[in-house]
N, C-alpha and C positions, 0 to 999 in steps of 0.2 A: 699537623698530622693529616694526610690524606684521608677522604673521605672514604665510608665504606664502598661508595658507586666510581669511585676515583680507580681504585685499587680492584675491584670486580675487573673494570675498566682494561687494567694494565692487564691483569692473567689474561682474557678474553685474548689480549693481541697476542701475547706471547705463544698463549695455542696455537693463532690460527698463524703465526709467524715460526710457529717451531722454536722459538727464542729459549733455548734451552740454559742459559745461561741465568738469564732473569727470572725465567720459571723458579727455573731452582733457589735463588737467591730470595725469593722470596715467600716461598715453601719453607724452605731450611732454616733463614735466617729471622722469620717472625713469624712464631709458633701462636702469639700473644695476638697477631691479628689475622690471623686462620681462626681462629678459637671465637675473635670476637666475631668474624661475618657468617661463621657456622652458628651462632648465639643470633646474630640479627635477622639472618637474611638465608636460611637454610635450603627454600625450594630454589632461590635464584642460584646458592652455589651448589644446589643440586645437579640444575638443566645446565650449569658452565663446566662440568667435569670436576670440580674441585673435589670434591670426597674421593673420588677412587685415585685421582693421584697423588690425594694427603697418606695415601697407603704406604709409603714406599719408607717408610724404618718406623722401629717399634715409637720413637720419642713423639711422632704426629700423632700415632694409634694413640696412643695415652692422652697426650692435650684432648682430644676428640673426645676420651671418655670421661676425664676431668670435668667438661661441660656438657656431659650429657649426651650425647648425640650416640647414640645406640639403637641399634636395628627396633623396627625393619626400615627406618631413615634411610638407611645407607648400606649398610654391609652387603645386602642382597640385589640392591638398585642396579639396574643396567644403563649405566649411564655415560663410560667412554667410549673412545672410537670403537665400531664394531656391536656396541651392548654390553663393553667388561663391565665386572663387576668390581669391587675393591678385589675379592680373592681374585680373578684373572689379574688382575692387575699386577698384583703380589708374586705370579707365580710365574708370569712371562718376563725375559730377559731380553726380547727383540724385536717387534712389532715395528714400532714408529721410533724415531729419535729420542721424542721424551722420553719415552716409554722407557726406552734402552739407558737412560739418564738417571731417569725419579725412581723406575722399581726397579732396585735395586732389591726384590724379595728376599727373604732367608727364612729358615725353618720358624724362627721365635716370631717374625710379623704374621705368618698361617696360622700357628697356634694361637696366634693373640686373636686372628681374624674366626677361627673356630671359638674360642671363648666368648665373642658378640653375635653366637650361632648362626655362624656363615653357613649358605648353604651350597657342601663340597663338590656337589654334580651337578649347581645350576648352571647354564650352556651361557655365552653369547650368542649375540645374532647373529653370527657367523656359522653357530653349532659349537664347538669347543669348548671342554669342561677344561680348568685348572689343570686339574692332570694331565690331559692330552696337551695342554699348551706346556707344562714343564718339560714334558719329555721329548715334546717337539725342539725345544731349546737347550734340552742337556742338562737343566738343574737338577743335580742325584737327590741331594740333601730336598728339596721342596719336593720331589718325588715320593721320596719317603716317608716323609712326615705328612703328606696329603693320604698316602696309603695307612701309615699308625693312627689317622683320624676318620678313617672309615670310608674312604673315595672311593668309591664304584669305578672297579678295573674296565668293566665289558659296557661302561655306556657307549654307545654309536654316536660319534660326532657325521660329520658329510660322508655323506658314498656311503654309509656304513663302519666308519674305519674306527680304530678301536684303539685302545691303547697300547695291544701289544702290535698291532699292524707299524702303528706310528714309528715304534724303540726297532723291528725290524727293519723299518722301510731307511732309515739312518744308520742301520748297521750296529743297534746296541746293547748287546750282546748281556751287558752286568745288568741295566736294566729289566730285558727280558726274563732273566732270572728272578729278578725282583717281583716283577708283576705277575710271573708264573705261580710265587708261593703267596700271594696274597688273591690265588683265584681266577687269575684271569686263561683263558679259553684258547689252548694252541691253536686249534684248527677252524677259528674260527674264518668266516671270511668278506671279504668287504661285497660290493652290490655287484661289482664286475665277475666273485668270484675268488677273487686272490685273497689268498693267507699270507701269515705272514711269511713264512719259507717260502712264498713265490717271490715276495718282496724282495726280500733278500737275496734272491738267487739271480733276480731282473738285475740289481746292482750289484753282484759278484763280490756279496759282502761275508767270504766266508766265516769267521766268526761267529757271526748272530747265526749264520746258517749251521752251523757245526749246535751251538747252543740248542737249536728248536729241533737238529734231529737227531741229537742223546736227550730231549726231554720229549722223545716220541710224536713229533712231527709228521704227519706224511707227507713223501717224495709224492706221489703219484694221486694226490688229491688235487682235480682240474678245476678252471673257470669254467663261464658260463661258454667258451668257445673251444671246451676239451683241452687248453693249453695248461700243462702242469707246468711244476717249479724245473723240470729237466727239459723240456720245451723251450722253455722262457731259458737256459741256461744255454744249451745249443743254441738256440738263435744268437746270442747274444757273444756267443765263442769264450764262456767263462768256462775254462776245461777243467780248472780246481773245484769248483761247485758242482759240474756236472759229474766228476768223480767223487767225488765226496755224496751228491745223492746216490747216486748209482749203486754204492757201496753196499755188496750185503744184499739188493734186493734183482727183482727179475721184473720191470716194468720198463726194458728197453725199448719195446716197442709199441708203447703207449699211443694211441692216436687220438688226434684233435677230430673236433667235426670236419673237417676239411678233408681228414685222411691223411694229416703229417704227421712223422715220425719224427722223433728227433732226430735220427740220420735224417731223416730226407732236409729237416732242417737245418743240421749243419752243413750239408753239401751248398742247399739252394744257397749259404752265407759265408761260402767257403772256406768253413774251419775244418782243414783237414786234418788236424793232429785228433779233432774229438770227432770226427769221420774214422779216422783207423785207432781210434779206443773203443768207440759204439761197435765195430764190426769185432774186436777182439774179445767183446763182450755177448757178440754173438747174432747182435742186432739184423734184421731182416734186411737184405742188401736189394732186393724184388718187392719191397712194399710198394703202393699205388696210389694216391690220394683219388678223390674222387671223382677228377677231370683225368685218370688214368697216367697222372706223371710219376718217376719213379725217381729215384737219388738221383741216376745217371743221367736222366734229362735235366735236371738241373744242376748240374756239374759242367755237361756238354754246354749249357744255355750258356753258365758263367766263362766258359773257355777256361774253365781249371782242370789243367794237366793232371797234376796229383793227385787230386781227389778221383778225377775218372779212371786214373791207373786202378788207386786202391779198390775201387769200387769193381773194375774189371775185375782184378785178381783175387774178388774176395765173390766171384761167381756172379757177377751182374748179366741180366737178360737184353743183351747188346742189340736183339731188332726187337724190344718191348716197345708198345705205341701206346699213343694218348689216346683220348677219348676224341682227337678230332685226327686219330692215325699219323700221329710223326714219329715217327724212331729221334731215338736220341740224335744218328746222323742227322735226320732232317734239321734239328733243334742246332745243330752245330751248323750247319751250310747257313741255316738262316740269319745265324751272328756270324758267320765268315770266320768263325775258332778254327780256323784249317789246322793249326798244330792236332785240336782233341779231333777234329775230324780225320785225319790222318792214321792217327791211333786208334778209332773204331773201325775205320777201313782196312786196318791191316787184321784187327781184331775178329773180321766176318761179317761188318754190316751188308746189307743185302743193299743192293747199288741201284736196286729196280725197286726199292717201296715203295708203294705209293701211298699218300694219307685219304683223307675222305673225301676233299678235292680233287683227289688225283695225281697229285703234285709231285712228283720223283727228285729226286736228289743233285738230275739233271736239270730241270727247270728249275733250282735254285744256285745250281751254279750259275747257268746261263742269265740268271736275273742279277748276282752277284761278282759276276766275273770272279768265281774262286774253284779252284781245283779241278777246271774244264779236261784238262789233259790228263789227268789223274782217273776221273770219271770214267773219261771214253775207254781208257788203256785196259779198266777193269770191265769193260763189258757193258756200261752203263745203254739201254736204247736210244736211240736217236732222232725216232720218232714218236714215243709218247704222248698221248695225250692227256691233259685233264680235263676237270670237269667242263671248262670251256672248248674244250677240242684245241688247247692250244699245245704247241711242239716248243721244245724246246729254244727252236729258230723263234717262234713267234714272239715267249717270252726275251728272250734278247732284245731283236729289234725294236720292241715295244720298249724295254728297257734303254734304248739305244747302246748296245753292248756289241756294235759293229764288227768289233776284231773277233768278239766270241760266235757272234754269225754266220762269221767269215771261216771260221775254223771247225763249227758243225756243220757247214756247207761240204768244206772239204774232206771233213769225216763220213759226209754220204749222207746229210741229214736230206728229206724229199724237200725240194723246197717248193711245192705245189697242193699242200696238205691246207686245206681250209678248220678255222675257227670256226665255232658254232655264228657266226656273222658272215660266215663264207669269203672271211680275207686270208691272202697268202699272207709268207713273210714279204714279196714284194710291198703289197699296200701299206703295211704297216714301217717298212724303211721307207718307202714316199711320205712316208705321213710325218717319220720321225726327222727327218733331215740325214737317210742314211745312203747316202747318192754314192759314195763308192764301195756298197754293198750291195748296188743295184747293177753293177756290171759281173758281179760273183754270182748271182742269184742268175741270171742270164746266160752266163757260163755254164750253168750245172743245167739247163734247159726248162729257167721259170718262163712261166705265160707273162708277158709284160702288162698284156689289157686280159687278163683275169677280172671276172666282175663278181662282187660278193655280193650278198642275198638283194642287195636293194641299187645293184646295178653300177656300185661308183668302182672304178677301176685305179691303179695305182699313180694314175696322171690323173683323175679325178683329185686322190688323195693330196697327191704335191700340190693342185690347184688352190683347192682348199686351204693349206697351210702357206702357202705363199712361198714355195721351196722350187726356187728359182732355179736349183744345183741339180736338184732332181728331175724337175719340168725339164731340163736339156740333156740330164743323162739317158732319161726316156726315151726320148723323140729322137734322140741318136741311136740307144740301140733298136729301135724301130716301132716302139708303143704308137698307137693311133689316138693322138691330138684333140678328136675330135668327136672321141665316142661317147655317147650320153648317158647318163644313168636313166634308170627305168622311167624316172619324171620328168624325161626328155632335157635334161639339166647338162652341158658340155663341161668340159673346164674352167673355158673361156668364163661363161656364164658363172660360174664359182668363184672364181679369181675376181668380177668385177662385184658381185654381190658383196664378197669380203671388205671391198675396197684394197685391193693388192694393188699397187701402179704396175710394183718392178716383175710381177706374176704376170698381169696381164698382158708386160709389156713383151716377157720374155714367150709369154704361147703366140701372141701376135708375129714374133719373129720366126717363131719357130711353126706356124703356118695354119693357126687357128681360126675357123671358116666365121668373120669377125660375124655374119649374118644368117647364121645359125639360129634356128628360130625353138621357143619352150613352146610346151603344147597350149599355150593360149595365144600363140603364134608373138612372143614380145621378143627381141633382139635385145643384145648385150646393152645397148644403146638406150632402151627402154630402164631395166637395171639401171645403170648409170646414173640416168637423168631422176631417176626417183631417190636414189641415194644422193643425190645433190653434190656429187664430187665435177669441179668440172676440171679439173686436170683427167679427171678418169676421162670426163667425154669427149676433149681436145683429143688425147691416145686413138680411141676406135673413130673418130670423125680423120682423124689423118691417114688411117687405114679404110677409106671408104664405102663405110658402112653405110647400108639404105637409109638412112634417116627419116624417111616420109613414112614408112613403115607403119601402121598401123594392127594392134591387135585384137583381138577378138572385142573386145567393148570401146574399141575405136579411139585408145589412147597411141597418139602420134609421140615421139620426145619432144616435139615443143608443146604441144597440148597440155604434157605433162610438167614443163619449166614455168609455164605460164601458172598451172592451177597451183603450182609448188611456189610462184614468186622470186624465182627463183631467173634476177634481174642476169647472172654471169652467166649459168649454162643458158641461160635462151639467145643475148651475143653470139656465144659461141656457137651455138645453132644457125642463128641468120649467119655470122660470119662463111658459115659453110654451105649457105645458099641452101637453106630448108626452104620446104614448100608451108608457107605461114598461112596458107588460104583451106588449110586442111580442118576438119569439123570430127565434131565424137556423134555419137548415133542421134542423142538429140539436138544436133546440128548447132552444139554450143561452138564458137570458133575459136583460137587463140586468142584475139581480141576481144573479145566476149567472156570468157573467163576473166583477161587482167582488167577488162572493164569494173566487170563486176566487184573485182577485189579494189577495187582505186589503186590500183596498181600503176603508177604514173609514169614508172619507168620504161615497164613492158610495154605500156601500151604506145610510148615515143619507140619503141626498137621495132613492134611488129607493125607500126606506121610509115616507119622510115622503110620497111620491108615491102611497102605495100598490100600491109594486111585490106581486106576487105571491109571497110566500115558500113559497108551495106547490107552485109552478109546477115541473114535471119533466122532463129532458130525456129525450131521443129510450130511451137507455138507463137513464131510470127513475131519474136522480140530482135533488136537490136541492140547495137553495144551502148549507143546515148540511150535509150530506155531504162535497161538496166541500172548505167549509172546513175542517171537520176533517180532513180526507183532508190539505191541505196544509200545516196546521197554525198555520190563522190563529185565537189563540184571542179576540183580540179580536170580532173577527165573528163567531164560533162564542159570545160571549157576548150579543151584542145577540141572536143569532135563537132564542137559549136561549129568550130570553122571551116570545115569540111563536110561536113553532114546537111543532110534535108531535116531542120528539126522540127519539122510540122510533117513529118509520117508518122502514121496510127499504125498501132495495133490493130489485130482484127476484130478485136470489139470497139477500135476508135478513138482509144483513150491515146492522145501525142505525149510527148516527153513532160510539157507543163502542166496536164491532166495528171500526169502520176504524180509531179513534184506538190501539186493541190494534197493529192491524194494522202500523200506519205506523210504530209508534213514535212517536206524538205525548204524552209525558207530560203536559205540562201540560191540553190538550187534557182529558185522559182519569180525569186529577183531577177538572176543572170536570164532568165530566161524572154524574161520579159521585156527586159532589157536588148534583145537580140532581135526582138518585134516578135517573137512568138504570137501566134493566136490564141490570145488567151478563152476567150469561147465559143472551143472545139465543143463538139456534140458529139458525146459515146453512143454504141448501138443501144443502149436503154434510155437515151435522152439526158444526159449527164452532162451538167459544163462542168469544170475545173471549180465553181462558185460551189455549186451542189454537193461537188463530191468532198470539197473542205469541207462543209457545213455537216456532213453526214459523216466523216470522221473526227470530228471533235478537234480543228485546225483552226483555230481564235487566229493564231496569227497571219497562217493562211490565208485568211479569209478579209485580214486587212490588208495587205499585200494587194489582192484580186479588186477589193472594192475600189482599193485606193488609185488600180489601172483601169476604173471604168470597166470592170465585168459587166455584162448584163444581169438587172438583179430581177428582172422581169420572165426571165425566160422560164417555160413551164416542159414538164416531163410530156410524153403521151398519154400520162393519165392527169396531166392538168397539174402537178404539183410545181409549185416553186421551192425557191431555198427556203422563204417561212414556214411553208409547209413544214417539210424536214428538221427545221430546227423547233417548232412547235412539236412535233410529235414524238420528238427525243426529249422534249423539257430541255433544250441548251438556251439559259435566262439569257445569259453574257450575250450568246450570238445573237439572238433574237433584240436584242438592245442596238446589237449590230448595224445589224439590216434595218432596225426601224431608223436607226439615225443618218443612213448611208438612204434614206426615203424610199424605200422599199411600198409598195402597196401593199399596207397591210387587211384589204378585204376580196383579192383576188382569191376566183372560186375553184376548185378544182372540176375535174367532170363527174364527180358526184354532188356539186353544187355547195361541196363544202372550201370555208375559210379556214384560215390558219386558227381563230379561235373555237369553231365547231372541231379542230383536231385536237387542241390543246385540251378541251375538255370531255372529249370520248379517251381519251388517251391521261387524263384524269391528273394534268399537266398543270397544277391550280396558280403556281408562281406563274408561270408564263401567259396562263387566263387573265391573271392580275394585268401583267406587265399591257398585252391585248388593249385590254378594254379602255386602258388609260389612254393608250396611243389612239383609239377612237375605233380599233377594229367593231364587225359587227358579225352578228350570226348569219350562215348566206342558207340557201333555199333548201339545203339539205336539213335544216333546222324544221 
C-alpha cells in the first residue's frame, strides 16, 4: 500500500496536471484512504485542496463525517482555486476542468453542506457567494435550495453585481422570478450604474427583459453616464427591446450626460427602422447633444440615405450647426456622402455656411474633390475665406486637387487673393508640384513673382521643394529667377542649401545669377561647401562661379573644405584653380587650418597648390608651429622638408620649444633629428629644457638631456631648470638633472640655490633629495 506522503504526492501532480481522470479515480474509488489522510494528515490535505474537492457527491460528505472531520476544519475553509469553499465548490458546474468533473453539485450535497453549518453567503477570493456562482452556471435546482436555506439574494459580489443582475445579464428570465420572490431588489444597480433591465436590454434578451418589466422595472432608470436600458437598446439596434421598453411609457426623449437621445443614438448607429418607430413615437427629431450635433448630423456623418430621408421628412433643421458651426452638409462634404449631400442640397442647405473656422461647403469640396460642379451651379462663392484667409483655390492646391483649381480658375475664382502668410494659389502649386496649374493661374492674370509676408515667391517655393517641372514652367511664363526673399536668400541659394542637384541644375539652366550674394555677402558656393555635397560644388564650379569669394568673417570655399576636412570638395576646388593663398580675418590660412587638424591629405592638395607654408597668422604662428603644438607628426614631417624650422614666434618660442613645451615626444625626436636647435631662447629666457621642466614633461626632458640640452643655462633672473623643478616639488625631475650633472649649488640673482627654493617653497622631499646630492644654502640664506 502506498504511503500516505506517496498518495498526497500523486493528487498534488494531478492538480497541478489537470489529470482529471486519476483525480477522479482516486476521489471516487478510495473513499477508505481519503478518510484515512483526512484522520492522519488534515492541515497538509487542507493546504493541497483535498476537502473542497472531496465535496462533489453526498458518499465523500459522509466518509468525512464518519471520521469526524466537521467544521470549522473544512466546510467554511477557503481553500481552492480562487478561495472556494466546499459550498462554492458544490455549487459551480464550470470554472476549471476538475471543477467541471468532481462537483458535480446537486440539491442533497448543499443540504448536507448546510447541516455541517456551511456558511451560505461566505465569498471567495474572487467575491462570489454560492448563489452567484449557481446562477452564473444555470444550476436551477442548487438555486433553489441555496434560497430554501437562507442565501442572501442582494449580497454584492465585484462591481456591485448581485444576483439578480447575474440571472439578467444571461437572460434568465425563470430565475429572476425566482429570486424576485425570495426578495431580491429589481432596481437595483451595479457601480457603473446598470440594473438588471439595462442588462438585459445591452444583450437584447427579451424574455428576462419582458420578466423585470411586468415585475415593475424601470425603462428609464439611468447609469452613472445618463444611459438608460432604451439607450443601451438603440445603440445596440435591439428594436424588440426597444419596443417592448417603450411600451406604455413617455421617456422617448431621455438624455444621457452627453445630451444623446435615443434617436440621436440610433441614427449615429444607423438603425433606421428604430429611427422611424422613435419618430412615430413622437421622439424629438431637433434634439442637440452637447457639442451641438443633432440626429441629422450624424446620419449625414454615416452617409445613411434613409435615416436622413426619414429624419428630413419627419421636420429635421437642415442648416442646424454644431458647436464648432457645421451644418449637417458640411458633415457630409467632409466624408464625401455626396448621395446624402445631394439630398440636403436639394432639401435647402445654405451653400454659403460657414463654421467657426470659416470653412464653406466650397472649401471642402475643393479639399475633397466632390461635388465642385454641383456647388458652383448653386451659387456657392468663389472666393471665400476662412479663418486662415484661404480660398477655396488655396485649399485645392494645398491639397493638390489640380483639376479642381483649374476649374475654380475658370469659374472666375481671383487667383491673386493672399492667405493670412500672404501666398497666392501660385506659391502653393510651386510648392505642391502643380506645374500645369501654373500656366492656368497665368492665364487668368496671377502675378507669377508675388511675394508673401516674408518675401519667398512662387520660384522661391519650387526652389525649395526641388520641383524641377515648376522651376521651368515659371521661368517660361516669365517669373524672375533671381528674386530674393527679404533675407536676401535666391532660389538658387535655396535649392543648394536643400541639397537639390536636379533643382539647382535646372535654375542654373534656366539663368540663375550662380554669384548672387546673402547679406553676409556668402555665394551659393559657400552653402555648397559647408554642406559638404561635392557633386553640388562641381555643378556651380562648372558654371563659373567666383570662388575666392570671401564673406563677411572671411570664410573663402576652400577655408571652409579645409576647416570641414573635407579632402574631395577641396580637390575639386584646386582642380578649378582656387586662390589657396586666401586667409580669414585672423589670418589663419587654408594650410594652417588643415595643419592644425593633421589633416595629411589637405595639407598634400593645398602644397601641391602651392599653398604658402610661410604664411603667418595675425599672432605670428605658422602651419609647422601649430602642428607641433598639436602633435601632428605626420604634417610636422612633410613641412620639415620645406620649411625654415628654426623660426620663432614672436615671443621666440621655435617649433621644438613648443614640442618641449606640449609634451609632444615624438614630435620633438623628429625634430631633433632634422638638427633643430635645441636651445632656442624665448623672450623671457626659456630653453626648450626649462619649459619641459616647468610643465611637468619627465620624458621631455629625457629626450633634451639625452641631445646634450644645456642644463647650465640660467633665466634673467638667474634661475636654471633646478631652480624650477625645486620650486614646483618635481622629486623625479630633480633626480633628473642631478644625474644628467647638473650643478646643483648655482645661485640665482637673489643669491638663492635650488635648496634655499625648495625650502621657502616648503618642498621637503626635494630638500631631502638636495642635501644628499651635496647641494648647499647659497647667500640669500
Amino acid at each position: 500500500m502506498d504511503t500516505q506522503y506517496e498518495i498526497i504526492g500523486r493528487i498534488i501532480e494531478y492538480i497541478r496536471r489537470n489529470d482529471v481522470r486519476n483525480l477522479k479515480r482516486i476521489l471516487m474509488r478510495k473513499p477508505d484512504e481519503i478518510a484515512y489522510l483526512c484522520t492522519q494528515s488534515r492541515d497538509i490535505i487542507n493546504e493541497m485542496y483535498v476537502v473542497p474537492y472531496a465535496f462533489h457527491s453526498r458518499r465523500s460528505v459522509v466518509i468525512l463525517k464518519k471520521i469526524g472531520y466537521s467544521p470549522p476544519n473544512c466546510i467554511n475553509k477557503q481553500k481552492g482555486p480562487g478561495g472556494w469553499t466546499a459550498l462554492t465548490c458544490a455549487a459551480d458546474l464550470g470554472f476549471e476542468q476538475c471543477l467541471r468533473t468532481l462537483l458535480n453539485a446537486d440539491a442533497n450535497v448543499i443540504k448536507l453542506l448546510h447541516e455541517y453549518s456551511a456558511d451560505l453567503n461566505l465569498k471567495s477570493k474572487n467575491g462570489w457567494t454560492a448563489l452567484q456562482i449557481a446562477i452564473w452556471n444555470g444550476t436551477v435546482d442548487s438555486v433553489k435550495t441555496l434560497l430554501e436555506l437562507g442565501a442572501s439574494v442582494d449580497v454584492a459580489g465585484p462591481s456591485q453585481w448581485n444576483a439578480v443582475h447575474i440571472a439578467a445579464y444571461f437572460g434568465r428570465g425563470d430565475l429572476i422570478d425566482i429570486l424576485l420572490k425570495h426578495g431580491g431588489k429589481l432596481n437595483s444597480v451595479t457601480v457603473s450604474g446598470a440594473s438588471g433591465l439595462y442588462l438585459s436590454a445591452q444583450n437584447a434578451i427579451r424574455s428576462s427583459s419582458k420578466t423585470q418589466l411586468d415585475a415593475g422595472a424601470l425603462s428609464y432608470l439611468s447609469k452613472i453616464d445618463g444611459w438608460t436600458s432604451v439607450h443601451i437598446a438603440c445603440s445596440k439596434g435591439h428594436y424588440d427591446i426597444v419596443r417592448l421598453l417603450l411600451d406604455g411609457t413617455s421617456h422617448v426623449d431621455r438624455m444621457t450626460e452627453d445630451g444623446a437621445t435615443p434617436l440621436f443614438l440610433s441614427a449615429q448607429h444607423g438603425h433606421s427602422e428604430i429611427v422611424e418607430y422613435l419618430l412615430s413615437r413622437g421622439a424629438d427629431v431637433n434634439s442637440v447633444t452637447k457639442d451641438g450635433w443633432t440626429p441629422l448630423h450624424m446620419s449625414s456623418q454615416n452617409g445613411d440615405v434613409s435615416t436622413c430621408q426619414l429624419l428630413l421628412e419627419a421636420g429635421a433643421q437642415i442648416n442646424s450647426v454644431t458647436a464648432s458651426g457645421d451644418t449637417p452638409f458640411h458633415v457630409a462634404l467632409q466624408h464625401r456622402h455626396e448621395n446624402v449631400a445631394r439630398i440636403l442640397l436639394k432639401r435647402g442647405s445654405d451653400v454659403n455656411a460657414s463654421n467657426s473656422s470659416g470653412i464653406t461647403p466650397l472649401h471642402l469640396a475643393a479639399a475633397k474633390d466632390s461635388m465642385l460642379n454641383v456647388l458652383l451651379k448653386s451659387g456657392a462663392s468663389l472666393n471665400a475665406q476662412d479663418e486662415n484667409l484661404c480660398t477655396p483655390i488655396h485649399i485645392a492646391c494645398r491639397n493638390r486637387m489640380f483639376r479642381v483649381a483649374s476649374d475654380l480658375v475658370l469659374a472666375g475664382a481671383s487667383v491673386d487673393k493672399v492667405d493670412k502668410y500672404g501666398r497666392t494659389a501660385a506659391h502653393l502649386a510651386a510648392l505642391n508640384s502643380g506645374y500645369e496649374l501654373i500656366g492656368c493661374l497665368k492665364s487668368a492674370g496671377a502675378n507669377l513673382n508675388a511675394r508673401d509676408n516674408d518675401g519667398w515667391t512662387p520660384m522661391s517655393m519650387a526652389a525649395k521643394a526641388g520641383n524641377i517641372n515648376e522651376i521651368q514652367a515659371l521661368k517660361q511664363l516669365g517669373a524672375d529667377i533671381n528674386l530674393p526673399k527679404k533675407d536676401g536668400w535666391t532660389p538658387l541659394h535655396l535649392a543648394v542649401e536643400r541639397r537639390n542637384l536636379l533643382a539647382v541644375k535646372s535654375l542654373l539652366e534656366n539663368g540663375a545669377d550662380v554669384n548672387a550674394l546673402l547679406r553676409d555677402k556668402s555665394t551659393s558656393l559657400h552653402l555648397a561647401c559647408w554642406s559638404e555635397d561635392v557633386q553640388l560644388i562641381k555643378i556651380l564650379l562648372n558654371y563659373r562661379i567666383k570662388s575666392t569669394t570671401a564673406n563677411e568673417e572671411g570664410w573663402t570655399p576652400v577655408l571652409i573644405s579645409s576647416y570641414l576636412r573635407d579632402s574631395q570638395a577641396l580637390s575639386a576646388l584646386i582642380t578649378a584653380k582656387v586662390n589657396v593663398q586666401c586667409k580669414l580675418k585672423n589670418g589663419m590660412s587654408p594650410l594652417f587650418i588643415a595643419a592644425a587638424q593633421g589633416d595629411t591629405a589637405a595639407v598634400e592638395l593645398l602644397l601641391s597648390a602651392n599653398a604658402n607654408y610661410e604664411s603667418i597668422t595675425e599672432s605670428g604662428w605658422k602651419p609647422l608651429h601649430i602642428a607641433v603644438q598639436r602633435g601632428h607628426k605626420r604634417v610636422v614631417e612633410i613641412l620639415l622638408n620645406i620649411v625654415d624650422f628654426d623660426s620663432k614666434l614672436p615671443d621666440g618660442r621655435t617649433a621644438l620649444y613648443l614640442a618641449a613645451e606640449f609634451g609632444r615626444k615624438t614630435c620633438l625626436r623628429y625634430l631633433i633629428k632634422k638638427g633643430c636647435n635645441i636651445n632656442p631662447v624665448s623672450e623671457y629666457g626659456m630653453t626648450p629644457l626649462m619649459a619641459a621642466v616647468d610643465q611637468n614633461n619627465p620624458g621631455c626632458v629625457k629626450i633634451l638631456i639625452q641631445a646634450k640640452a644645456n642644463l647650465a643655462h640660467q633665466t634673467p633672473d638667474g634661475r636654471t631648470c633646478l631652480h624650477i623643478a625645486s620650486g614646483l616639488g618635481l622629486v623625479d625631475l630633480c633626480q633628473l638633472l642631478i644625474d644628467a650633472q647638473v650643478d646643483v649649488n648655482t645661485i640665482n640673482r637673489k643669491g638663492q640655490t635650488p635648496l634655499d627654493i625648495a625650502i621657502e617653497e616648503e618642498q621637503y622631499l626635494v630638500k631631502d633629495l638636495l642635501s644628499r646630492a651635496g647641494a648647499r644654502l647659497g647667500e640669500y640664506s
